[in-house]
C-alpha positions as CSV (number, residue, x, y, z in Angstrom):
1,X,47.4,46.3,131.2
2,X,50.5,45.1,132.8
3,X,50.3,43.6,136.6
4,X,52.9,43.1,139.2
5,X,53.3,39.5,140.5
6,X,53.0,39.3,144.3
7,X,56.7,38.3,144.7
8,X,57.1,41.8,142.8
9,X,54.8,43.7,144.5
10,X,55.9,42.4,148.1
11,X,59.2,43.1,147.5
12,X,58.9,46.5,146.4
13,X,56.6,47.0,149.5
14,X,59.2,45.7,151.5
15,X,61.9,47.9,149.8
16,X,60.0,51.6,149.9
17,X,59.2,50.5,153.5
18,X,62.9,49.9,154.4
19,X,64.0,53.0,153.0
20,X,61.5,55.4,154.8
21,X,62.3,53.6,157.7
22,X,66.1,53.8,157.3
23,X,65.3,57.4,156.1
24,X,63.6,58.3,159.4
25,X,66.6,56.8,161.6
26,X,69.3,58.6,160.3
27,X,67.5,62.0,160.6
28,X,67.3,60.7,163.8
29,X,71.0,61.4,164.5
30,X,72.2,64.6,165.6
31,X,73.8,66.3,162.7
32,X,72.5,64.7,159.9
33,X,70.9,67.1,157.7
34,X,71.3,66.0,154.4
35,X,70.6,62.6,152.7
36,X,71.9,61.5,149.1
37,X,69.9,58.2,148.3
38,X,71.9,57.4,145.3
39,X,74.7,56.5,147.9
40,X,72.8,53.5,148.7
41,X,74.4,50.7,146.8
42,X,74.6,47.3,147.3
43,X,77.2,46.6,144.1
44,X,80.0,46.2,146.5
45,X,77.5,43.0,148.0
46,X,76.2,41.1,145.0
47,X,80.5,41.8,143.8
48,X,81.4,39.7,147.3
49,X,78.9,37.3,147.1
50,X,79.1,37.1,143.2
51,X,83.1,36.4,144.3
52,X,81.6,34.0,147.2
53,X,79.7,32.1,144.4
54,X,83.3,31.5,142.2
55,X,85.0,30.1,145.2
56,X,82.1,27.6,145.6
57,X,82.5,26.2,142.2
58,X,78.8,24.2,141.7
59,X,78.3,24.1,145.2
60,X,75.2,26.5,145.7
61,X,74.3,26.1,149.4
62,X,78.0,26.5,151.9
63,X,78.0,25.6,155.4
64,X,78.1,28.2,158.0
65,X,82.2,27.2,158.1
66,X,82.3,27.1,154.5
67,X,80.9,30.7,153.6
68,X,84.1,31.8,156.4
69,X,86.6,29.6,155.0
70,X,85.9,31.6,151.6
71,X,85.6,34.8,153.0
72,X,89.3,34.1,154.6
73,X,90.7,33.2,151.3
74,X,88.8,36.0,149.5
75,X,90.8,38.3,152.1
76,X,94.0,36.8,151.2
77,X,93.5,37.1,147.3
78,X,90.7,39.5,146.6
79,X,92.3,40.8,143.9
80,X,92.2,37.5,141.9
81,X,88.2,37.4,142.0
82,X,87.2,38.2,138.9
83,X,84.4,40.8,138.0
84,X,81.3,39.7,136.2
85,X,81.5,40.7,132.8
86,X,77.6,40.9,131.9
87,X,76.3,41.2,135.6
88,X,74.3,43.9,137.0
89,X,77.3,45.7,138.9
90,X,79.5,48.3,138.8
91,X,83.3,47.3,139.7
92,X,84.5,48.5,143.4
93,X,86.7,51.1,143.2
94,X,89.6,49.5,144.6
95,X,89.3,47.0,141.4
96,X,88.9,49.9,138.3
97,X,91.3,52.3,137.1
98,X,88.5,54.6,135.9
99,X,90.1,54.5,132.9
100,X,88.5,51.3,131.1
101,X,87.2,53.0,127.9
102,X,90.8,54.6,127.6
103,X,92.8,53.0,124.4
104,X,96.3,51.3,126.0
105,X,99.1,53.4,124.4
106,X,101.1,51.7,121.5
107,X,104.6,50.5,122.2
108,X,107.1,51.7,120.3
109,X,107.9,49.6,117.1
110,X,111.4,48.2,118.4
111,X,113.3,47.7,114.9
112,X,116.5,45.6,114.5
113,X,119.4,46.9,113.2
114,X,120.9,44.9,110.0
């Protein structure tokens, strides 16, 4: 029989509790009727930080003024982060085609004449 470790079991306390509680609060609003928890994704994060973590090189723990420093540049060349190849994430959508399993078309053979 297989047993959780306490980190494990406290964070998935922690987790189910934050969601019923997030749950509750936005039935809370008026107008909310309907709630799609596979919306809830936090990709978009562990991309930034993931992106936050490339601009640090080795260095694992940034300064307050650091961390803002990269965030400023990552504003200024977000595009040039690259996505983690054998991570966890999806790609935003602002960084995928949708189209990544699609075959590039073949350019035309351009023969010289003799």
């Amino acid at each position: 029989m297989m047993y959780l470790s306490k980190k494990t079991s406290d964070g998935l306390k922690m987790t189910t509790n934050s969601f019923i509680e997030l749950v509750r609060y936005l039935f809370k609003i008026p107008g909310v009727r309907i709630f799609f928890s596979r919306r809830l994704c936090q990709d978009p994060l562990e991309n930034f930080l993931g992106c936050q973590r490339q601009r640090g090189g080795t260095h694992d723990n940034p300064t307050m003024k650091e961390f803002q420093q990269n965030t400023q540049a990552l504003r200024v060349v977000n595009s040039f982060c690259r996505l983690i190849v054998k991570g966890n994430c999806r790609g935003n959508i602002e960084q995928t085609t949708g189209k990544e399993n699609d075959r590039l078309p073949r350019r035309s053979a351009n023969k010289k004449k003799a």
